[in-house]
C-alpha positions, 0 to 999 in steps of 0.5 A: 768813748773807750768801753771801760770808761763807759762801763764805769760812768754806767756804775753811777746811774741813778734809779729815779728819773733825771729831773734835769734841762740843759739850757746850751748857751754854745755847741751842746754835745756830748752829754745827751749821747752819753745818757742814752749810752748807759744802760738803766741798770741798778746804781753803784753808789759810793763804795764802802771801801775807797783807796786811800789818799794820805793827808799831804800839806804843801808848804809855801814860804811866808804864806799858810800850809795848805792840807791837800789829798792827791789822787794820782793818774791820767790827763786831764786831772780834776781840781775840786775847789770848795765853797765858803769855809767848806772842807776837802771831805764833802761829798761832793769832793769824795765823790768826784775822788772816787769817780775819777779813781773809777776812770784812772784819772788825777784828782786834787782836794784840799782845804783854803788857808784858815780852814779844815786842816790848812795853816791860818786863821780864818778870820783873816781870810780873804778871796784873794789868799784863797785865790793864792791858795787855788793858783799854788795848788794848780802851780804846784801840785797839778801836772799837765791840764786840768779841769777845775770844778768850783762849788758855791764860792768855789765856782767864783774862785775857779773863774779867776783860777781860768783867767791866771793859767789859761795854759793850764785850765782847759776846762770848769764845772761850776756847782751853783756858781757863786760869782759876785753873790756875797758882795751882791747880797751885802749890797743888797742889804738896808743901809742901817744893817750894812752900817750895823755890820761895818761897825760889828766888823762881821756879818751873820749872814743866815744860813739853814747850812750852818750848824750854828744858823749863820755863817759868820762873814768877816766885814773884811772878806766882804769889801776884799772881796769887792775887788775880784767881782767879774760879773761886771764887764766879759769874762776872758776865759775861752775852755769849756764852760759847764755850769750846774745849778739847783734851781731851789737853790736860796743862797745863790740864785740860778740867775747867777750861772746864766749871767756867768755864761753870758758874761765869759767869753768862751763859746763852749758853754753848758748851763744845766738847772735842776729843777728840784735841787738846792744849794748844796747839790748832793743828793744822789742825782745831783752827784751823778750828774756832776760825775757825768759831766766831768767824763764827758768832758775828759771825753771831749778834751781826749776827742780834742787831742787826738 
């Protein structure tokens, strides 16, 4: 690894200790020589003053305008793909941002049609528009490889991403990877409720991460949704698979990331539990981890190419 990219992967170390287990599901290396690389020095949290990307909005005939922010650099880029209604200026995504501006490296977000800054309404969203959403931003605006990283919904999201541009996807970082669940957990719900909610046209499914305590699903999205479940036969995707999950995670289960690697057929593939985190994954040690894992990943790739 080069000594200036080490040098900015040892700026995020964390004081506390790790509190994480991989569970190697293929070939694990990498990751564990990083840490012991880094020296345990005081951390470089995010930065008060980040470099500016402008607001940007890529316009696509008879479909939404989709708001975007474009980081410009070096091969492989890193596509952040966000959760359920979840917006481009999470922590997660400004952090993976400012990372990948620390490396030199490309780095998009945006927000889905119907949500943030983006044209559309969002209760006419579905996962396939979003997932026309995710293919435009990799077909128009990505230059060269990419590594995908889908939090939640977007892990789910990133998996179909990989299976329509193998070309082009050379790698995923899941976050608490959302495959199936919202279709699984409606499922799972007594026939009366599901009956109630059909007739409702909207689901109030409960959520501690929602200001109003529910996240309002439109009956809609669910049976759309029905027809991108993966989990039921092998996944055709084959880059490098890493996949992070808090295992006090209540809204997916961390179940779901190892029927994920089971499930794809790469045989590159990482599931790493965090033993304290929840769903949403953004505590300081969780960011640091995801950070670490995108560079050993552009670590592998670049080892790959050359």
């Amino acid at each position: 690894m080069a000594v200036a990219r080490l040098a900015a992967v040892a700026a995020w170390v964390p004081y506390r200790s790790w509190g994480w287990a991989a569970a190697p599901v293929g070939p694990h290396r990498g990751l564990g020589a990083l840490l012991a690389l880094i020296p345990q020095r005081a951390p470089r949290w995010l930065p008060a003053c980040r470099q500016k990307t402008s607001l940007s909005f890529l316009n696509r005939p008879d479909l939404p305008n989709l708001a975007y922010k474009k980081l410009k650099g070096k091969s492989p880029g890193i596509v952040f793909i966000p959760g359920y209604l979840s917006y481009m200026n999470g922590t997660k995504a400004l952090a993976i941002e400012e990372f990948c501006k620390s490396l030199g490296h490309a780095c998009i977000r945006f927000d889905y049609s119907g949500v943030g800054s983006s044209d559309g309404n969002s209760e006419e969203s579905t996962l396939g528009k979003w997932r026309k959403d995710v293919l435009s931003i990799i077909d128009d605006l990505a230059d060269g490889p990419q590594i995908l990283v889908g939090s939640s919904l977007g892990g789910w999201l990133m998996l179909h991403a990989a299976i329509a541009r193998p070309e082009k996807v050379v790698a995923l970082i899941g976050v608490a990877t959302a495959a199936d669940t919202l279709v699984t957990k409606f499922n799972q719900l007594p026939v009366e409720l599901k009956k109630e909610v059909e007739m409702k046209g909207v689901w109030s499914m409960p959520s501690k991460y929602s200001e109003e305590g529910v996240y309002n699903v439109q009956y809609s999205f669910i049976k759309e949704a029905e027809h991108h479940c993966l989990l039921h036969s092998p996944i055709p995707v084959n880059c490098p698979i890493r996949l992070l999950h808090g295992m006090k995670d209540d809204i997916v289960p961390w179940h779901t990331s190892m029927q994920v690697a089971d499930r794809v057929l790469s045989t590159d593939v990482d599931v790493i539990l965090r033993k304290h985190s929840d769903h949403q994954m953004k505590e300081k040690a969780d960011i640091q981890l995801l950070v670490y894992t995108i560079d050993d990943l552009i670590d592998k790739l670049s080892t790959i190419v050359n």
